[in-house]
C-alpha positions as semicolon CSV with decimal commas, in nm:
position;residue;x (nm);y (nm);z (nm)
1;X;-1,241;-0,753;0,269
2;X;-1,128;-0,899;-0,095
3;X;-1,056;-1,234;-0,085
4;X;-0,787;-1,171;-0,361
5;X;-0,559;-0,906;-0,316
6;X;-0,553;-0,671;-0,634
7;X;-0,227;-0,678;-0,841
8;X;-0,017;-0,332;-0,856
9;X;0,306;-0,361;-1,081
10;X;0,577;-0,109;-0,976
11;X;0,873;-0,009;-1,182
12;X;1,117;-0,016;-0,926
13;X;1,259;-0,271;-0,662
14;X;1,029;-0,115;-0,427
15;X;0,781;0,185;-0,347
16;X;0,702;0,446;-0,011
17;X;0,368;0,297;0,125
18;X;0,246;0,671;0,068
19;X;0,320;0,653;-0,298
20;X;0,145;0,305;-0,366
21;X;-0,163;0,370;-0,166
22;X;-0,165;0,688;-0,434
23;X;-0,062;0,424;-0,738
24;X;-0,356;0,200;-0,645
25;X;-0,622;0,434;-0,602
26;X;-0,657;0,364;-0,223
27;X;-0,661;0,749;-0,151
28;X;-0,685;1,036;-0,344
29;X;-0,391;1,267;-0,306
30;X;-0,044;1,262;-0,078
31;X;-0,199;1,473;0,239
32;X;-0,471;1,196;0,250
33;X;-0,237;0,892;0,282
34;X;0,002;0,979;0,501
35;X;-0,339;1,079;0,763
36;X;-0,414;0,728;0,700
37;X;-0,118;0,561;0,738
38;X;0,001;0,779;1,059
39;X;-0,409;0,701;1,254
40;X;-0,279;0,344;1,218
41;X;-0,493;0,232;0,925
42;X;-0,308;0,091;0,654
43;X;-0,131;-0,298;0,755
44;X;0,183;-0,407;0,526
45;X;0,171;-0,804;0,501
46;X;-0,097;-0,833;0,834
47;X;0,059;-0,593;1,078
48;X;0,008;-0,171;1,143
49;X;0,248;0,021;0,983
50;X;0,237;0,415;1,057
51;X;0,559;0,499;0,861
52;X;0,422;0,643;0,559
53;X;0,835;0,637;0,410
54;X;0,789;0,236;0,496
55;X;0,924;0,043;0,127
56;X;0,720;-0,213;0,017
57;X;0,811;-0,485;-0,216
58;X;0,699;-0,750;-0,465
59;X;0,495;-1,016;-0,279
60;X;0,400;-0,756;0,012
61;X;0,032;-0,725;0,045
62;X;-0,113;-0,393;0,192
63;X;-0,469;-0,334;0,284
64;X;-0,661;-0,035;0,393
65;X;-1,032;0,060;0,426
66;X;-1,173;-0,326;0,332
67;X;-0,960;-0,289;0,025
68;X;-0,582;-0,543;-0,051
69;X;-0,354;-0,495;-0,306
70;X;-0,050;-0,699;-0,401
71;X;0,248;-0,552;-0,456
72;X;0,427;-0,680;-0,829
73;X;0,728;-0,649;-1,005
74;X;0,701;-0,545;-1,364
75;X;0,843;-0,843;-1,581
C-alpha cells in the first residue's frame, strides 16, 4: 500500500464513495464500483464500508486494491 494517501479535491462538502472511487481513477465506470464496494473491498478511514451511497468528506482517507486517496476540499 502507499505510504501517502493521494490527494482528491472535491467541489462539494462531500461525495458518494461510488462517485470518488470514479473521480480518482480507482475503477473504471459506476457498475464496477459499486461490485467493489458491496464484496467488502473498499475501507473509509480504516474500516469496511459496503454502502456505495456512504458520503465521504475532507480528511477521510479511502483505500481500495493497494491504492489510498485523501479526500480534499477545494480552497
Amino acid at each position: 500500500m502507499n505510504a501517502e494517501p493521494i490527494d482528491i479535491e472535491i467541489r462539494d462538502d462531500s461525495i458518494r464513495l461510488g462517485q470518488l472511487l470514479k473521480l480518482s481513477n480507482l475503477v473504471d465506470d459506476g457498475a464496477t464500483a459499486r461490485e467493489v464496494i458491496m464484496s467488502g473491498e473498499v475501507t473509509v478511514n480504516g474500516e469496511f464500508d459496503t454502502r456505495r451511497g456512504r458520503q465521504v468528506r475532507p480528511g477521510d482517507v479511502v483505500s481500495f486494491a493497494g491504492q489510498q486517496v485523501q479526500v480534499t476540499a477545494r480552497p
